[in-house]
N, C-alpha and C positions, 0 to 999 in steps of 0.2 A: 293296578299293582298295589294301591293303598289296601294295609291290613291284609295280603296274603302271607304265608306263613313260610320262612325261607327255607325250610325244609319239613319231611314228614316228623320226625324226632326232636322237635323244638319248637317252643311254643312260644319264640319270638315272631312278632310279625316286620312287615313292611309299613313307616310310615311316608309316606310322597307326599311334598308340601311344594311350592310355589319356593322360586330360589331366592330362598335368604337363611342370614342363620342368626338362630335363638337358641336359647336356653329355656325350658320350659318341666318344671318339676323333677329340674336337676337330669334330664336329658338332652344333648343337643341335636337339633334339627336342622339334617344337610342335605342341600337337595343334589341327588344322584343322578344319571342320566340310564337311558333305557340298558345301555351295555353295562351298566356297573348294576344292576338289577338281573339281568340277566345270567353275569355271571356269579352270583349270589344263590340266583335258585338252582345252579347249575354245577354249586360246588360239590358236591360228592358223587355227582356223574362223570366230571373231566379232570378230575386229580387221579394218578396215576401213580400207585406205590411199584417201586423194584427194586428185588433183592438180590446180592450173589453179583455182584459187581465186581471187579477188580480192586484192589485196593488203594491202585492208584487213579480210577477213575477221576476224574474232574470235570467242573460245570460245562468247560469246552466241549469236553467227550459227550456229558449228555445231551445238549443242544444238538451235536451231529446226529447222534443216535436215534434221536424222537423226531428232530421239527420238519424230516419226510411226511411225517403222519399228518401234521397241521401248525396252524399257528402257537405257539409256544407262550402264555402268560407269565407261566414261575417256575423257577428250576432250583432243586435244593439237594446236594451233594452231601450226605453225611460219612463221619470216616471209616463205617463197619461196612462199608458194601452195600449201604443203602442208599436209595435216590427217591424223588418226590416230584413228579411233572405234572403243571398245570395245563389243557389244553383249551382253546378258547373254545372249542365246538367240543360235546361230548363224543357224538361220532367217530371223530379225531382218537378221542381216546381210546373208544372201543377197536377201533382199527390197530391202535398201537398195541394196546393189548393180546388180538389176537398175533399180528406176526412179532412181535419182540418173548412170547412167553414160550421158553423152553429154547431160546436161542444161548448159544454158545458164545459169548463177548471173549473175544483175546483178551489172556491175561486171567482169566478165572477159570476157575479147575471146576466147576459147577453150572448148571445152564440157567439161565437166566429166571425169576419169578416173577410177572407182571400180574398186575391184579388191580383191578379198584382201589383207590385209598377212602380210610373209613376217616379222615378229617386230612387238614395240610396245616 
């Protein structure tokens, strides 16, 4: 994992050290474990944007809404109708993607937009 690159559009790498933590030219070095690496290289495959929510949705709602699909890392409720789910497997994502886009959620007058999120 040392020095791979944590996604294609960024040219930050991965450094993996031995656990301790330093400071070293004003960066610090913390050692991670293989799931926190994981979901690093795996962040714009299982973030999940949706739009066209109800406007009283909330974090309860989208937890029932998604965590059929898979395990659930982050959920972020904003107040225009917009939502943001992290999934811990991409798969998961895609899954939720295909059956929640173009679903009709009680409460909104519009069908639902699932899509890829381009960051969280």
């Amino acid at each position: 994992m040392h020095n791979k690159r944590i996604d294609s559009r960024s040219h930050e790498t991965l450094l993996v050290k031995h656990a301790y933590r330093k400071v070293r030219n004003n960066k610090r070095i913390i050692r991670v474990g293989k799931e926190d690496v994981e979901m690093i290289m795996n962040k714009n495959t299982n973030n999940v944007y949706l739009r066209c929510l109800p406007q009283n949705f909330t974090e309860k709602d989208l937890n029932e809404l998604c965590s059929p699909f898979g395990q659930l890392t982050c959920t972020r409720v904003r107040e225009n109708g917009v939502a943001f789910v992290r999934f811990r497997q991409p798969e998961n994502a895609q899954q939720a993607i295909r059956e929640l886009n173009g679903k009709l959620i009680t409460g909104s007058q519009r069908p639902l937009l699932a899509k890829l999120a381009n960051s969280f």
